[in-house]
C-alpha positions in Angstrom: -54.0 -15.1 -14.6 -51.6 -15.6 -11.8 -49.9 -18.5 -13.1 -49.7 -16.6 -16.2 -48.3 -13.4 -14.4 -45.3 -15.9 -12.7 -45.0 -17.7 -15.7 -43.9 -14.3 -17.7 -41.7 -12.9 -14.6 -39.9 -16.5 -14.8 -39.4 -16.4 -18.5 -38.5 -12.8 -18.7 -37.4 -11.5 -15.0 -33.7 -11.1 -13.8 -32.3 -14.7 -13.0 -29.9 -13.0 -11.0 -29.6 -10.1 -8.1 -27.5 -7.2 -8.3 -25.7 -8.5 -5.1 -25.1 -11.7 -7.0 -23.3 -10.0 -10.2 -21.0 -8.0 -7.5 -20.0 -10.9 -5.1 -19.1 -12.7 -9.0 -16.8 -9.9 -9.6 -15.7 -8.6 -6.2 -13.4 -10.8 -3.7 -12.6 -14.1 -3.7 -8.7 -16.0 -4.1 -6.3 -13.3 -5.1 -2.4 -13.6 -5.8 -0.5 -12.8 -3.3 2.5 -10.7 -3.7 6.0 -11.1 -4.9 8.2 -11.8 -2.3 11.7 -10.6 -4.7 11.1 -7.4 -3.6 10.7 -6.2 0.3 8.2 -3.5 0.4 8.2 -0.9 3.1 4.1 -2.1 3.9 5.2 -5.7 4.5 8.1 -4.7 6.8 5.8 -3.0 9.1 3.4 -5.6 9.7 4.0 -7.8 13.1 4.3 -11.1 10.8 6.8 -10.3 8.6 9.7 -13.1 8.4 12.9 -13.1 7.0 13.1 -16.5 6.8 9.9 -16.6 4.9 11.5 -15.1 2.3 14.9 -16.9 2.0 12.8 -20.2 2.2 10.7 -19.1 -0.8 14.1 -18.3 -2.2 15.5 -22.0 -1.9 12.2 -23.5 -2.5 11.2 -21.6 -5.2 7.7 -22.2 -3.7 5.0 -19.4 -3.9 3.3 -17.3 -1.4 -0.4 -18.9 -0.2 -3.1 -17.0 -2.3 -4.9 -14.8 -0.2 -8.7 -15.0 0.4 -10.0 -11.7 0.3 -14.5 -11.6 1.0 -16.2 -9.6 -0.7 -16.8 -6.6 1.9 -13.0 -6.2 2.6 -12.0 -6.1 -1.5 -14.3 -3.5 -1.5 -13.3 -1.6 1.1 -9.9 -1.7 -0.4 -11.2 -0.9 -3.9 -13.3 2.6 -2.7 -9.7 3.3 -0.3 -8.2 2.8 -4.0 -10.6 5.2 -5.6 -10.7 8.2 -2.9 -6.5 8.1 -3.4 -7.0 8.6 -6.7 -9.6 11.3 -6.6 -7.0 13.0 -4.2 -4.4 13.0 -6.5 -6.1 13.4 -10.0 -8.7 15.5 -8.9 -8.7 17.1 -5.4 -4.7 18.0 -5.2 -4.9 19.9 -8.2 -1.8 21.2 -9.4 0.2 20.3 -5.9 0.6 16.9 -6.3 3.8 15.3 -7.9 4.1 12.1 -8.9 4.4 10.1 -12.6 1.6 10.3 -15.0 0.3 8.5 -17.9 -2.1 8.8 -20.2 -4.4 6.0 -21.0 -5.3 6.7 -24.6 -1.9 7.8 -26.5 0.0 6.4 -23.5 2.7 9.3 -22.5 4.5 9.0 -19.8 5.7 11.9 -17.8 8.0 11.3 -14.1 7.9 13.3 -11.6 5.8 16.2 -12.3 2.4 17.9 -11.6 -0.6 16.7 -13.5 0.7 17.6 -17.1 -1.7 19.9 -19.3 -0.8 18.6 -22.2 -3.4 17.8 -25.1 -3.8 14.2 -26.2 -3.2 13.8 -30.0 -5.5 10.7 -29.9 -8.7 12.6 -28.0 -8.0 15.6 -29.3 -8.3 17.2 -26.0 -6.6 16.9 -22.8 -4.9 13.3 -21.7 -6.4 11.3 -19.7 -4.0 11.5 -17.2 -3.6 8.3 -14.3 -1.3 8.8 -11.7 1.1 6.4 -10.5 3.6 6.4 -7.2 6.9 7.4 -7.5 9.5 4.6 -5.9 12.2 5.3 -3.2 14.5 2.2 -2.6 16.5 2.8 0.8 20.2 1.3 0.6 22.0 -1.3 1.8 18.8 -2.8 2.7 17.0 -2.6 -0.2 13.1 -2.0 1.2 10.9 -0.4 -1.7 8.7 2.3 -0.8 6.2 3.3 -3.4 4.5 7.3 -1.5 0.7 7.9 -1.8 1.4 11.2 -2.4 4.1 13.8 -3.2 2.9 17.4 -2.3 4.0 20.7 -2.5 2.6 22.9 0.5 4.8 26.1 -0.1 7.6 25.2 1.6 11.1 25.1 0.4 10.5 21.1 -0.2 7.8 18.6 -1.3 6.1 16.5 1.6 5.6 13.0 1.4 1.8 12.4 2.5 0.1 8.8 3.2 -3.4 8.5 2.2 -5.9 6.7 4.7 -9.8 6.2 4.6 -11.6 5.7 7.7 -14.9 4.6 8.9 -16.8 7.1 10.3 -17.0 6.0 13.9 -12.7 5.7 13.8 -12.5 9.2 12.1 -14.8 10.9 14.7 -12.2 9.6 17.2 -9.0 10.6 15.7 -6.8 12.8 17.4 -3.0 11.6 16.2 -2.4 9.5 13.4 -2.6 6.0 14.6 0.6 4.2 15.1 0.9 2.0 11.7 0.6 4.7 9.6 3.1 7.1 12.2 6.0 4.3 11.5 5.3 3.8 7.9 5.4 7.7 6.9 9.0 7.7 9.2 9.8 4.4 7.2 9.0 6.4 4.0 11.1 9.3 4.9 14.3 7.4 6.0 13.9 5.5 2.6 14.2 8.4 0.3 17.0 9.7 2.3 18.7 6.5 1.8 18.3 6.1 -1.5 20.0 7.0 -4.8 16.4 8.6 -6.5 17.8 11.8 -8.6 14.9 13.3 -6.9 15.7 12.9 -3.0 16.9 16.5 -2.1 13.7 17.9 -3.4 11.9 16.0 -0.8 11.3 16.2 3.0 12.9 13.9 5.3 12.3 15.3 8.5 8.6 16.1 8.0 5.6 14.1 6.7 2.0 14.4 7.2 -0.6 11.2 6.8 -3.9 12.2 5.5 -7.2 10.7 6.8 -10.4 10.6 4.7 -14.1 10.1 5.9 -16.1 7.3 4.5 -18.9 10.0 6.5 -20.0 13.6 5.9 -17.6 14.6 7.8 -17.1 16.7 11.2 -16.9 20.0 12.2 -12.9 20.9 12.2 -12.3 23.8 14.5 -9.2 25.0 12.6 -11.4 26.1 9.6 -14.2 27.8 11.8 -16.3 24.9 12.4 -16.9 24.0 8.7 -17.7 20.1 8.6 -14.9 18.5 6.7 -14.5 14.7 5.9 -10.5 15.3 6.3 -8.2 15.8 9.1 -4.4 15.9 8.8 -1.1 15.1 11.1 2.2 16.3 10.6 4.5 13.1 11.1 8.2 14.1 12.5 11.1 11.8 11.5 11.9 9.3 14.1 14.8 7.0 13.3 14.7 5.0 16.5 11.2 3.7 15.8 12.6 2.3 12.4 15.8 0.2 14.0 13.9 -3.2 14.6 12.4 -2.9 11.4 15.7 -2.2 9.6 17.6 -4.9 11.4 14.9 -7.2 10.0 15.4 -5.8 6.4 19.7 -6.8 6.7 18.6 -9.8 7.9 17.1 -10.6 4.2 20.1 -8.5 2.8 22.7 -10.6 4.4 20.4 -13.9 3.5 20.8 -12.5 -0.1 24.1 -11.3 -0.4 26.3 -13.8 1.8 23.5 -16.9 2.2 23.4 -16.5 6.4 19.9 -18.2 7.2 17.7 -16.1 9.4 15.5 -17.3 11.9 12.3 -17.6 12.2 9.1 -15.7 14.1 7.0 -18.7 14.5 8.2 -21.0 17.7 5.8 -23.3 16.3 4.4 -24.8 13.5 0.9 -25.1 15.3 0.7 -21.1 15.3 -1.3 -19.6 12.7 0.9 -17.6 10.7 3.2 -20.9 10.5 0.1 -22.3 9.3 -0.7 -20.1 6.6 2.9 -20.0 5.8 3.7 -22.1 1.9 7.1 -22.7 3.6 6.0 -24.3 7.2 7.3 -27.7 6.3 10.7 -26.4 5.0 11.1 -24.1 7.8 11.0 -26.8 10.5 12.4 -29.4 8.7 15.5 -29.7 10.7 17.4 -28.8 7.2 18.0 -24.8 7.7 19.7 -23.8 10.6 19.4 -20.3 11.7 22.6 -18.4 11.5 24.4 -20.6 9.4 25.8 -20.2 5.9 24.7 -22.3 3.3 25.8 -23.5 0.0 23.6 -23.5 -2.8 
C-alpha cells in the first residue's frame, strides 16, 4: 500500500514548489538601461561616468545586462507596489501626476486621479499613474518625481517615495543622504526646465517619504499612534548638486562639441572597469581625455 500511496503522489503530486515557479519568474538577467538619456538616479550614484557614456556613443556598444537575484527583484517589485498604492490609493485626491486608463486607454497630464467613468467598464477607469518628467537645461538630466502633492500650500511638493526594512526605519531620524541629494537634484531640475508646469511646483521645499516594510512605530507627532510612515521636509541646497552638475556638462559638452571626458576608473583591474562594456575602448590609448574628436 505504500508503494501504491508514493506511486499515486508521483503520478499526481506537484512536480514543482511554489519557490520554484517564483525564482522562474522573479530575477535573473535584466536589460540594463538606455544610456541616450542621463537620468537624475544614475547621476547620483558614486560610479557614474561620463566617459562611459560617450564611449557607448562611439562604440555603439550596449550597457552589460544586469544580474538582478531573486530576493533583490523582489524587493524592488513590493518598493514598486507600495509607490503605487500611495499614489492610486492612499494619496487620494492630493496627488498629481498623469493618468491612464488601462481598459479604454485615456490619458489625462498633470491632474488628480480623474473621476471619470470608463465607457468600456461601464464604471469608473481604471486609472494607473505614471511620473510626470522635468528635464533641467543646458545639461539635460531627466528627472521622472515619485510623487507630485498638494499639502495646502500655495504650491505642489515634490515627494520621493522610499520603503525601508524595519530595523533601518526604526532608526530613522533625517532622511538619509542619497535620497536628501536626489529630492535637491529633483527640485533644481524643474526649476531649470522648460515644463509648462514648473511655477506650480516647489523648488525650495521637498519632503521624501519613508515606508515600513513593518507594523510600524509609535510617532509621537500623532499622539503615539504606531504608524508605518515617517516624513522629512528636504530644503533646496544648490551647493550639494555642483559636482554632480559639472559631471552632467561634462556629457553635454561630449555631446554637443565632441570634448572626450575622462574617466573614473584609474584602472582597468577595478571593478566597475570590469563590469564596464566599454573597458577595452576606454584604455585603449585611442580617446584622450580632453581632446576634441572627429567623428
Amino acid at each position: 500500500m505504500e508503494f501504491l500511496k508514493k506511486a499515486i503522489e508521483q503520478a499526481f503530486g506537484p512536480k514543482s514548489t511554489l519557490i520554484d515557479v517564483i525564482k522562474a519568474n522573479v530575477g535573473g538577467m535584466y536589460e540594463a538601461r538606455s544610456h541616450e538619456k542621463v537620468h537624475a538616479s544614475d547621476l547620483t550614484k558614486s560610479d557614474f561616468c561620463p566617459r562611459q557614456i560617450a564611449l557607448l556613443d562611439i562604440t555603439k556598444i550596449k550597457k552589460k545586462d544586469e544580474f538582478i537575484p531573486t530576493a533583490m527583484k523582489m524587493t524592488y517589485d513590493v518598493g514598486h507596489a507600495v509607490s503605487d498604492l500611495a499614489r492610486g490609493e492612499w494619496f487620494g485626491q492630493s496627488v498629481y501626476g498623469t493618468w491612464e486608463c488601462r481598459t479604454c486607454g485615456d490619458v489625462q497630464t498633470f491632474t488628480t486621479k480623474p473621476q471619470k467613468h470608463c465607457p468600456s467598464l461601464k464604471k469608473g477607469c481604471d486609472w494607473r499613474y505614471h511620473e510626470i518628467e522635468f528635464v533641467g537645461y543646458p545639461y539635460q538630466v531627466s528627472g521622472s518625481l515619485d510623487a507630485i502633492v498638494d499639502l495646502g500650500s500655495p504650491k505642489l511638493v515634490v515627494v520621493e517615495i522610499k520603503i525601508m526594512a524595519v530595523d533601518q526605519f526604526e532608526k530613522l531620524v533625517a532622511p538619509l543622504q542619497e535620497h536628501r541629494i536626489r529630492t535637491n537634484l529633483y527640485m533644481r531640475l524643474i526649476e531649470d526646465s522648460n515644463s509648462i508646469y514648473k511655477n506650480r511646483m516647489n523648488v525650495h521645499q521637498g519632503k521624501v517619504l519613508y515606508f515600513s516594510r513593518g507594523y510600524g512605530k509609535k510617532n509621537d507627532d500623532y499622539g503615539g499612534e504606531i504608524l508605518p510612515i515617517k516624513e522629512y521636509p528636504v530644503e533646496r541646497d544648490d551647493q550639494v548638486l555642483e559636482p554632480l552638475l559639472d559631471k552632467a556638462r561634462v556629457v553635454n559638452d561630449w555631446r554637443t562639441k565632441k570634448i572626450m571626458p575622462a574617466g573614473v576608473c584609474p584602472t582597468s583591474f577595478v571593478q566597475t572597469a570590469k563590469k564596464c562594456s566599454v573597458c577595452t575602448a576606454c584604455f585603449s590609448g585611442k580617446y584622450p581625455a580632453a581632446s576634441a574628436l572627429t567623428l
